[in-house]
PDB file with SEQRES, HELIX, SHEET and CRYST1 records, atoms N, CA, C and O in Angstrom:
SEQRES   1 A   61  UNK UNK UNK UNK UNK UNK UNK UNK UNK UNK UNK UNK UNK          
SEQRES   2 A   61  UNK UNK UNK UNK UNK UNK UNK UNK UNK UNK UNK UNK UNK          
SEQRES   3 A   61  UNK UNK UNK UNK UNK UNK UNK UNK UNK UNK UNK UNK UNK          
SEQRES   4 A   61  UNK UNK UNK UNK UNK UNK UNK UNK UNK UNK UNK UNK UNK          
SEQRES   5 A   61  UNK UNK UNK UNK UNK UNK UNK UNK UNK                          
HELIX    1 AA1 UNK A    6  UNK A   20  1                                  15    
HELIX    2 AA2 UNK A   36  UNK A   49  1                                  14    
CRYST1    1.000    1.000    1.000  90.00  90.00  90.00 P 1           1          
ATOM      1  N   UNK A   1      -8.940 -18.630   7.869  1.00  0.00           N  
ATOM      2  CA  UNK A   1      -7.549 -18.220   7.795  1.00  0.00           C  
ATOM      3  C   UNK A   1      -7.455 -16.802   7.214  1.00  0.00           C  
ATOM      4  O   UNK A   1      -8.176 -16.491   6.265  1.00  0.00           O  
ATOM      5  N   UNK A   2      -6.678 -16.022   7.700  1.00  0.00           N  
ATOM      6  CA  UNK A   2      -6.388 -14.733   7.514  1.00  0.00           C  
ATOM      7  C   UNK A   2      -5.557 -14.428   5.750  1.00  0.00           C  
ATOM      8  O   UNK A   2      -4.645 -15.065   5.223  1.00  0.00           O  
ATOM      9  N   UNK A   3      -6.236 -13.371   5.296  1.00  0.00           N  
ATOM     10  CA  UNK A   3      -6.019 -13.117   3.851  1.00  0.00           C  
ATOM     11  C   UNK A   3      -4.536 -12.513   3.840  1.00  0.00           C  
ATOM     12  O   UNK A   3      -3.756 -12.804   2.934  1.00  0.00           O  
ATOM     13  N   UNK A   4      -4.154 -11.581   4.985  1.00  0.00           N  
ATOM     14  CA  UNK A   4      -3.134 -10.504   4.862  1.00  0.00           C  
ATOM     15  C   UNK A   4      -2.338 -10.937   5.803  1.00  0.00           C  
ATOM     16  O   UNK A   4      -2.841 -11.936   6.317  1.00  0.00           O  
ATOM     17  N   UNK A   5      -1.293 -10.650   6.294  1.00  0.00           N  
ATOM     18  CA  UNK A   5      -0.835 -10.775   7.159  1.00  0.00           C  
ATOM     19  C   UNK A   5      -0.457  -9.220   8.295  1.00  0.00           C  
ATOM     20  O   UNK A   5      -0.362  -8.085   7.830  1.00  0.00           O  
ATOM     21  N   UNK A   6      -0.325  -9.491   9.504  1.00  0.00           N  
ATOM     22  CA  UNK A   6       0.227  -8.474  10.245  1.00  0.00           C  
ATOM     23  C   UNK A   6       0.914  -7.463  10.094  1.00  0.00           C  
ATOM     24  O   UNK A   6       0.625  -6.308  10.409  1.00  0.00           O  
ATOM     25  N   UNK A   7       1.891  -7.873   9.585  1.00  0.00           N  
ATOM     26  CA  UNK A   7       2.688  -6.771   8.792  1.00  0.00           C  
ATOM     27  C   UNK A   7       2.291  -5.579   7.550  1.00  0.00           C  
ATOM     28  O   UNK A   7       2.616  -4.411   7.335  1.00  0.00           O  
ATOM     29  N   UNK A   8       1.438  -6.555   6.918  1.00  0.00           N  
ATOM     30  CA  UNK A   8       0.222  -5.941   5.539  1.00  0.00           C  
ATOM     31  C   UNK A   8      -0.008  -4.494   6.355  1.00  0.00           C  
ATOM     32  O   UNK A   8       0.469  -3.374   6.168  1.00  0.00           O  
ATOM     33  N   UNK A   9      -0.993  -5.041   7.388  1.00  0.00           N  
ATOM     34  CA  UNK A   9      -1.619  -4.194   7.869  1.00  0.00           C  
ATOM     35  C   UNK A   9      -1.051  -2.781   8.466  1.00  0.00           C  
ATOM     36  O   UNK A   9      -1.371  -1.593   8.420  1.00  0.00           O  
ATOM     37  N   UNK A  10       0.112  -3.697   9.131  1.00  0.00           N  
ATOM     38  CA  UNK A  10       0.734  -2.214   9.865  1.00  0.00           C  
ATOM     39  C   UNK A  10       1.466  -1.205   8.137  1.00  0.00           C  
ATOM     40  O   UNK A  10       1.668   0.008   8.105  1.00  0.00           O  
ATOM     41  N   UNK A  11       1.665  -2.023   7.146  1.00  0.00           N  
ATOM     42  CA  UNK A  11       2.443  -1.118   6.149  1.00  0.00           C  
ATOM     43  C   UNK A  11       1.392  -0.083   5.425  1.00  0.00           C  
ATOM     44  O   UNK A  11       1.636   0.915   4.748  1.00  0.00           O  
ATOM     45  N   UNK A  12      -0.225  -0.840   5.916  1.00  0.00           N  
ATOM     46  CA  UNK A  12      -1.287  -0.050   5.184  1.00  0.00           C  
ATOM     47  C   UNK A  12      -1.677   1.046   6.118  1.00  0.00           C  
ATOM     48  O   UNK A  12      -2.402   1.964   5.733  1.00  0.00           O  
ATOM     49  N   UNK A  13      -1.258   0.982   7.225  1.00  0.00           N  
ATOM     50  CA  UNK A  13      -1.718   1.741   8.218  1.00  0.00           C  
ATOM     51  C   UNK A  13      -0.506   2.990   7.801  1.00  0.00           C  
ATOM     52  O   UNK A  13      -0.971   4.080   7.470  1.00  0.00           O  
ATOM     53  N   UNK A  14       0.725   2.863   7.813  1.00  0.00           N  
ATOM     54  CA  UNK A  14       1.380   3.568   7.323  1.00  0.00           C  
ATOM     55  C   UNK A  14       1.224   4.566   6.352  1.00  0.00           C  
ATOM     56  O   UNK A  14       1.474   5.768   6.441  1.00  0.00           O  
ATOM     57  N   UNK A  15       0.815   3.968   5.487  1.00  0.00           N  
ATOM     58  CA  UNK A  15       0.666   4.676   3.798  1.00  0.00           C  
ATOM     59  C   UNK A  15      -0.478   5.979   4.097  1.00  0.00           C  
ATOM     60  O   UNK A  15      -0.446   7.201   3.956  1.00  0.00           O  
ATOM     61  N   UNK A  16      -1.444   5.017   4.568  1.00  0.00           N  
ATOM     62  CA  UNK A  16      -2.849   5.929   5.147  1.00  0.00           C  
ATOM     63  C   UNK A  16      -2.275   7.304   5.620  1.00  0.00           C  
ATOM     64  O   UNK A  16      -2.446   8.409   5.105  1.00  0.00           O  
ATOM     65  N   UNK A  17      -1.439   6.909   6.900  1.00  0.00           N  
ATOM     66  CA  UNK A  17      -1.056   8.069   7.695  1.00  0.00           C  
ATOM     67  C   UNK A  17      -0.099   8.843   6.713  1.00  0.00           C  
ATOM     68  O   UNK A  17      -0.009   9.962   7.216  1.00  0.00           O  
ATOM     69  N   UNK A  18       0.540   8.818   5.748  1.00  0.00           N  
ATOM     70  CA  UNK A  18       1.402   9.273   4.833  1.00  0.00           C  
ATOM     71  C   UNK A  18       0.366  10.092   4.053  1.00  0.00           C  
ATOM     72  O   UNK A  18       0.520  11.313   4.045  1.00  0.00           O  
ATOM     73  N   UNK A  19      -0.609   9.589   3.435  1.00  0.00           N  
ATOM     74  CA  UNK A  19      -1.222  10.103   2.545  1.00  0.00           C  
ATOM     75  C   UNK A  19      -1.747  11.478   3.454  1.00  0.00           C  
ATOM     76  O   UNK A  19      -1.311  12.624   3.349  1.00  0.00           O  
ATOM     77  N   UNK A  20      -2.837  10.975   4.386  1.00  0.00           N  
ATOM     78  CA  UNK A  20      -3.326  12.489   5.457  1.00  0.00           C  
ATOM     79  C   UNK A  20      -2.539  13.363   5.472  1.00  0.00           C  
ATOM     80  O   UNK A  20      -2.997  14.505   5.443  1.00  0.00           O  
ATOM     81  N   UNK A  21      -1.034  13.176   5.523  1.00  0.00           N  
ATOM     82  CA  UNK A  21      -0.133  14.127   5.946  1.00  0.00           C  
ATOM     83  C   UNK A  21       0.235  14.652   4.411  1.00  0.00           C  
ATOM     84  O   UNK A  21       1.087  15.538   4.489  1.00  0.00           O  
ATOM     85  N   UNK A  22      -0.046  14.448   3.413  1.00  0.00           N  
ATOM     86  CA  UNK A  22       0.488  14.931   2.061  1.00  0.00           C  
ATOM     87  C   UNK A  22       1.433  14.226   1.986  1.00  0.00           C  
ATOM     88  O   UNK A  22       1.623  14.232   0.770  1.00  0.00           O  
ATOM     89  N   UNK A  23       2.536  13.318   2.604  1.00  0.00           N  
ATOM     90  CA  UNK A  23       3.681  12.740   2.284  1.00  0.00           C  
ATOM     91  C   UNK A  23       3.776  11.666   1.419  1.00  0.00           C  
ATOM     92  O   UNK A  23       4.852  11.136   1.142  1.00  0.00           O  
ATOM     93  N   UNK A  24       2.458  11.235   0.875  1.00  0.00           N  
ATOM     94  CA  UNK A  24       3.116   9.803   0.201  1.00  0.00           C  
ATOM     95  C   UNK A  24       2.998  10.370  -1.199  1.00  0.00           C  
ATOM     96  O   UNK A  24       2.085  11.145  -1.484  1.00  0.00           O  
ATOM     97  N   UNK A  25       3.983   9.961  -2.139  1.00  0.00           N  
ATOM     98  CA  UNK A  25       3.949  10.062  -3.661  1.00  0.00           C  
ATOM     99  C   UNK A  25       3.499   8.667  -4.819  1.00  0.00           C  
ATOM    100  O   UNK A  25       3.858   7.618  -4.284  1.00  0.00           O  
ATOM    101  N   UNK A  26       3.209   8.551  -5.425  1.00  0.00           N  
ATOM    102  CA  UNK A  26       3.430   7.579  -6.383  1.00  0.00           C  
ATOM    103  C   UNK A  26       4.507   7.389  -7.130  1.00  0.00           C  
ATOM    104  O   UNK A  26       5.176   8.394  -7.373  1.00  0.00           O  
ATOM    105  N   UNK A  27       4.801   6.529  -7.493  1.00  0.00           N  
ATOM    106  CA  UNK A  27       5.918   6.106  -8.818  1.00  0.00           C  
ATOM    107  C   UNK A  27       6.848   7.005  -8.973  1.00  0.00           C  
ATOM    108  O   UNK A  27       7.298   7.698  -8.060  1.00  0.00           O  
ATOM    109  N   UNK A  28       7.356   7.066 -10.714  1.00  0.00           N  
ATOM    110  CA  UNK A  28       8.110   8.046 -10.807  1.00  0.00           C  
ATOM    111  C   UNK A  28       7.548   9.583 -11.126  1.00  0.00           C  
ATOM    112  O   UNK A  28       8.232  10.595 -11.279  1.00  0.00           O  
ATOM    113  N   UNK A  29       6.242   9.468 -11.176  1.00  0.00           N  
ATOM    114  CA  UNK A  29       6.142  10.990 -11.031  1.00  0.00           C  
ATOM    115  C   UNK A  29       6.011  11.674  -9.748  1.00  0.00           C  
ATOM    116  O   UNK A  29       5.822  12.890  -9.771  1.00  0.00           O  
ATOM    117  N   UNK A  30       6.055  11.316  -9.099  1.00  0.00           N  
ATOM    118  CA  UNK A  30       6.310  11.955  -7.525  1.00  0.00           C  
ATOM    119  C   UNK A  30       5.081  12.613  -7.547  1.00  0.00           C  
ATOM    120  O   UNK A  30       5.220  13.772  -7.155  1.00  0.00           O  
ATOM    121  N   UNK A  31       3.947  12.341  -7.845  1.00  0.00           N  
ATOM    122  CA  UNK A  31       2.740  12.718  -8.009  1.00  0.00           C  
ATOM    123  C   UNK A  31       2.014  13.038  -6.306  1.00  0.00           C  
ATOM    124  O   UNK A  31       1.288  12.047  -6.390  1.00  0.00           O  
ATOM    125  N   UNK A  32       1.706  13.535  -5.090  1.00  0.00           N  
ATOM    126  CA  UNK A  32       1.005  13.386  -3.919  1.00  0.00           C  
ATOM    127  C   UNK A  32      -0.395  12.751  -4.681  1.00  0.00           C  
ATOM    128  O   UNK A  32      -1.079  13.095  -5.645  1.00  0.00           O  
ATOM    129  N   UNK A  33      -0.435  11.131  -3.254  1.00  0.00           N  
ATOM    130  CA  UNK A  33      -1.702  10.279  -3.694  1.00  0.00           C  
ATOM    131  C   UNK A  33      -2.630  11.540  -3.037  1.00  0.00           C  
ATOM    132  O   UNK A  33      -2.395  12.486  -2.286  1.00  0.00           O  
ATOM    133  N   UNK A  34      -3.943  10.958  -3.824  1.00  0.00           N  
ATOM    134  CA  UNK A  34      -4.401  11.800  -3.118  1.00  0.00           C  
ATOM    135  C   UNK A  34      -6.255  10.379  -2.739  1.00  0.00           C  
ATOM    136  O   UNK A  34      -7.112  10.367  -1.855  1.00  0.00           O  
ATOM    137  N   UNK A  35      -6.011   9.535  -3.921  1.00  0.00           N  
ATOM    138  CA  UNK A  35      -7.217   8.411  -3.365  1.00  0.00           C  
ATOM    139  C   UNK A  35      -6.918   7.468  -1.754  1.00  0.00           C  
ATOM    140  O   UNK A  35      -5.880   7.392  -1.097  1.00  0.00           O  
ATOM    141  N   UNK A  36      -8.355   6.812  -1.490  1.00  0.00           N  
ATOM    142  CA  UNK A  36      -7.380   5.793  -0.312  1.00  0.00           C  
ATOM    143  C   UNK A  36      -7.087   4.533  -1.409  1.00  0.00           C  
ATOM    144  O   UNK A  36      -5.994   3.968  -1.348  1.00  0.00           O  
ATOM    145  N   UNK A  37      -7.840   4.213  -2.161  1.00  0.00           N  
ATOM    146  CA  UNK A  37      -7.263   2.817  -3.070  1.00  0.00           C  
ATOM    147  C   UNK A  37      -5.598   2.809  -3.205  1.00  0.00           C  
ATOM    148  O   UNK A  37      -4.658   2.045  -2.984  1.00  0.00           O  
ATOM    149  N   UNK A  38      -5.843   4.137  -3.705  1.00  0.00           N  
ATOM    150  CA  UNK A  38      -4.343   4.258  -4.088  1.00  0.00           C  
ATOM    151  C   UNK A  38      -3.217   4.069  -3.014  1.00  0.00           C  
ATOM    152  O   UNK A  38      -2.212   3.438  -3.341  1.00  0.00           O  
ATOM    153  N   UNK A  39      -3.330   4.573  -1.770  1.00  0.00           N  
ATOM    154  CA  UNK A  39      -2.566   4.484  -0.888  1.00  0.00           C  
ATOM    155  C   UNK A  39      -2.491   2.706  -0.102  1.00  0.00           C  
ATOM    156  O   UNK A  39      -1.491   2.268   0.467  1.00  0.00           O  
ATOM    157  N   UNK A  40      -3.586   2.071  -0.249  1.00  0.00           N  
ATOM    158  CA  UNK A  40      -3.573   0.981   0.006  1.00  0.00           C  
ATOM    159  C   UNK A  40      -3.056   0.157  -0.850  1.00  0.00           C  
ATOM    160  O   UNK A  40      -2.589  -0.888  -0.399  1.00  0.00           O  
ATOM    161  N   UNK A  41      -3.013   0.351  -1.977  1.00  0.00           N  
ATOM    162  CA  UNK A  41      -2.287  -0.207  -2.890  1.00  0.00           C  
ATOM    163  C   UNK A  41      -0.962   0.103  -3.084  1.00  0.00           C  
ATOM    164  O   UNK A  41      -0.262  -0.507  -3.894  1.00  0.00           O  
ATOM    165  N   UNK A  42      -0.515   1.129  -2.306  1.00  0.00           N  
ATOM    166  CA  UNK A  42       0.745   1.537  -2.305  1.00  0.00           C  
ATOM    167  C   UNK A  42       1.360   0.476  -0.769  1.00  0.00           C  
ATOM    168  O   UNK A  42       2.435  -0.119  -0.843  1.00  0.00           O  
ATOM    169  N   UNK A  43       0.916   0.442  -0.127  1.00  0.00           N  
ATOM    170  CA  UNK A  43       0.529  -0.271   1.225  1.00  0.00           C  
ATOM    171  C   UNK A  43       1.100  -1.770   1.162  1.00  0.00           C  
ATOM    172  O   UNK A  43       2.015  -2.304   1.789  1.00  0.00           O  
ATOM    173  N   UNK A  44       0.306  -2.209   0.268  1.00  0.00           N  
ATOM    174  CA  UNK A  44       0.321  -3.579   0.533  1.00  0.00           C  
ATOM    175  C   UNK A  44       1.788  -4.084  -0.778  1.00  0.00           C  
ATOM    176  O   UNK A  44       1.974  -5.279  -1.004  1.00  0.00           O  
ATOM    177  N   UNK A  45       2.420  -3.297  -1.289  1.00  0.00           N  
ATOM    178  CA  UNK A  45       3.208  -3.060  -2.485  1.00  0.00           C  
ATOM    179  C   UNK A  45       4.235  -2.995  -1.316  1.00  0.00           C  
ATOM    180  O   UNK A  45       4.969  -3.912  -0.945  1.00  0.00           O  
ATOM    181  N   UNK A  46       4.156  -1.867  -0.862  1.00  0.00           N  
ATOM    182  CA  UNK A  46       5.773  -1.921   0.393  1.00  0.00           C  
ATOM    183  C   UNK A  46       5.662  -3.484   1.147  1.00  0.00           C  
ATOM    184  O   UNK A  46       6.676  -4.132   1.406  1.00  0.00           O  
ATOM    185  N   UNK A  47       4.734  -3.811   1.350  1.00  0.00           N  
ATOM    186  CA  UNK A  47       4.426  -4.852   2.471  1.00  0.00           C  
ATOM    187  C   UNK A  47       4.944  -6.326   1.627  1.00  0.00           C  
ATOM    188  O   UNK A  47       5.859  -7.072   1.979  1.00  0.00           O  
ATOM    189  N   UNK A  48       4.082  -6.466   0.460  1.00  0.00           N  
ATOM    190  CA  UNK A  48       4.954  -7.595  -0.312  1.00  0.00           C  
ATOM    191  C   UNK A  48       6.167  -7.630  -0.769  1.00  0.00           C  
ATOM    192  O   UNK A  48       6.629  -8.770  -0.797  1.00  0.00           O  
ATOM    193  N   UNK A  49       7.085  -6.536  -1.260  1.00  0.00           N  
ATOM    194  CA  UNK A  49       8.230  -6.493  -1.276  1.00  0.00           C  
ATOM    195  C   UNK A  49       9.035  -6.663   0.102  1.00  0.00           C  
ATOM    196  O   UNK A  49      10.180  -7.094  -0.039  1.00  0.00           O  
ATOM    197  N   UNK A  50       8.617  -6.395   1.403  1.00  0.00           N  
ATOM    198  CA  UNK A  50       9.461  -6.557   2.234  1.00  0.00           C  
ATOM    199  C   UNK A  50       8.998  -8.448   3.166  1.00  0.00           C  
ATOM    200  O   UNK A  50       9.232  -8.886   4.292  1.00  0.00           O  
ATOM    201  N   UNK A  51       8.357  -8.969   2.060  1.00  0.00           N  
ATOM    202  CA  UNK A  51       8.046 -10.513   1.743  1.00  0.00           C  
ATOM    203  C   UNK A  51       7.069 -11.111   3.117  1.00  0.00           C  
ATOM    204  O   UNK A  51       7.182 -12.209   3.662  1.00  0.00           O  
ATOM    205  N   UNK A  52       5.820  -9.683   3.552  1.00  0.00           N  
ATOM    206  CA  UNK A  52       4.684 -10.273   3.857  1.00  0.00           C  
ATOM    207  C   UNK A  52       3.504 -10.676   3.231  1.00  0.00           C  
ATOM    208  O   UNK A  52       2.994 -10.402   2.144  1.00  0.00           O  
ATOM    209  N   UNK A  53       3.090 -11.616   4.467  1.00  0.00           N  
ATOM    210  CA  UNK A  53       1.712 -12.460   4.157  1.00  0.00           C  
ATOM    211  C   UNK A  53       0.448 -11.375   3.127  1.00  0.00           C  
ATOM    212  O   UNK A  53      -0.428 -10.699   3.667  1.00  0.00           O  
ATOM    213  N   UNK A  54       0.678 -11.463   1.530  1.00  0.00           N  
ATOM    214  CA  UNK A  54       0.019 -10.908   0.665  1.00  0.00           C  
ATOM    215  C   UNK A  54      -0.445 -11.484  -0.438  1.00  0.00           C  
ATOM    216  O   UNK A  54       0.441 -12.011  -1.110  1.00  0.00           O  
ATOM    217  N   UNK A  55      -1.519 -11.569  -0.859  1.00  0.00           N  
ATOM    218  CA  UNK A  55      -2.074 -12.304  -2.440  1.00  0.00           C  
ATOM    219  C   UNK A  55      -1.544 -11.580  -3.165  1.00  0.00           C  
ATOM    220  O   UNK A  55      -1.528 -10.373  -2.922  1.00  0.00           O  
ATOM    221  N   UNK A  56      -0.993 -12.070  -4.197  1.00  0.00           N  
ATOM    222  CA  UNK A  56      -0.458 -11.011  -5.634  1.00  0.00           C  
ATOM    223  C   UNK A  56      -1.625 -10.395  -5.641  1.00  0.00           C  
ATOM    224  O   UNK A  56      -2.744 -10.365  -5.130  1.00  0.00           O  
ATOM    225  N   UNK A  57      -0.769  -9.812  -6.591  1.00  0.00           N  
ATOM    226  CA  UNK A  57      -1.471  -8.900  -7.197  1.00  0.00           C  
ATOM    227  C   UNK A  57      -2.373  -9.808  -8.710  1.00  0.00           C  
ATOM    228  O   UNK A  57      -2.042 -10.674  -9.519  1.00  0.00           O  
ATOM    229  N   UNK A  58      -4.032  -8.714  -8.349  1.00  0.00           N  
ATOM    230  CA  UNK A  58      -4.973  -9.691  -9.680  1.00  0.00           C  
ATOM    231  C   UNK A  58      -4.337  -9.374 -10.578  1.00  0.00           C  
ATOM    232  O   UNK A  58      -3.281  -8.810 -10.293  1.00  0.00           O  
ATOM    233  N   UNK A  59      -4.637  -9.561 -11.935  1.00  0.00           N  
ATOM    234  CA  UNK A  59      -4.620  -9.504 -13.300  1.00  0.00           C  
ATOM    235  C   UNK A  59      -5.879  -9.367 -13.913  1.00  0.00           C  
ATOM    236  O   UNK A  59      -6.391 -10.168 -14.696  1.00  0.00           O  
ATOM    237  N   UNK A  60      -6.428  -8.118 -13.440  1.00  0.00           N  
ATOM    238  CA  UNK A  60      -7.530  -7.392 -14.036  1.00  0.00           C  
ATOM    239  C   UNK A  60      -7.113  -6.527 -15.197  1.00  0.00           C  
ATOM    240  O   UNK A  60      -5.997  -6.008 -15.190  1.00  0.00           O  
ATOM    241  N   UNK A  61      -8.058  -6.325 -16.316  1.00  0.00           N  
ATOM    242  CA  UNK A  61      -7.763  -5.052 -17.373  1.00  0.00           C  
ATOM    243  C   UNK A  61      -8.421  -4.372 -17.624  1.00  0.00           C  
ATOM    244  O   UNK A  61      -8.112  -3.475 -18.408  1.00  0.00           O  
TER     245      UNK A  61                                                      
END                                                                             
């Protein structure tokens, strides 16, 4: 069974293409991402808020 869902993917595919282009920011510092973690994690953040197939988020420290 599939971890992510369809949607995941297309929102990570997004971010990706955001980041290449300089367009994606982080948070409130409007920082340009500039990692891919980061943008995938930005990715799958749009994707669970708009209430796709996503594992929370871990609780690593």
């Amino acid at each position: 069974m599939a971890k992510y869902g369809k949607k995941a993917g297309t929102e990570v595919k997004h971010a990706m293409e955001e980041m290449k282009h300089g367009e994606l920011h982080s948070g409130k510092s409007k920082e340009p991402v500039k990692s891919k973690k980061q943008a995938i994690a930005i990715g799958l953040s749009k994707a669970r808020k708009q209430g796709a197939k996503v594992p929370s988020k871990s609780s690593k420290s």
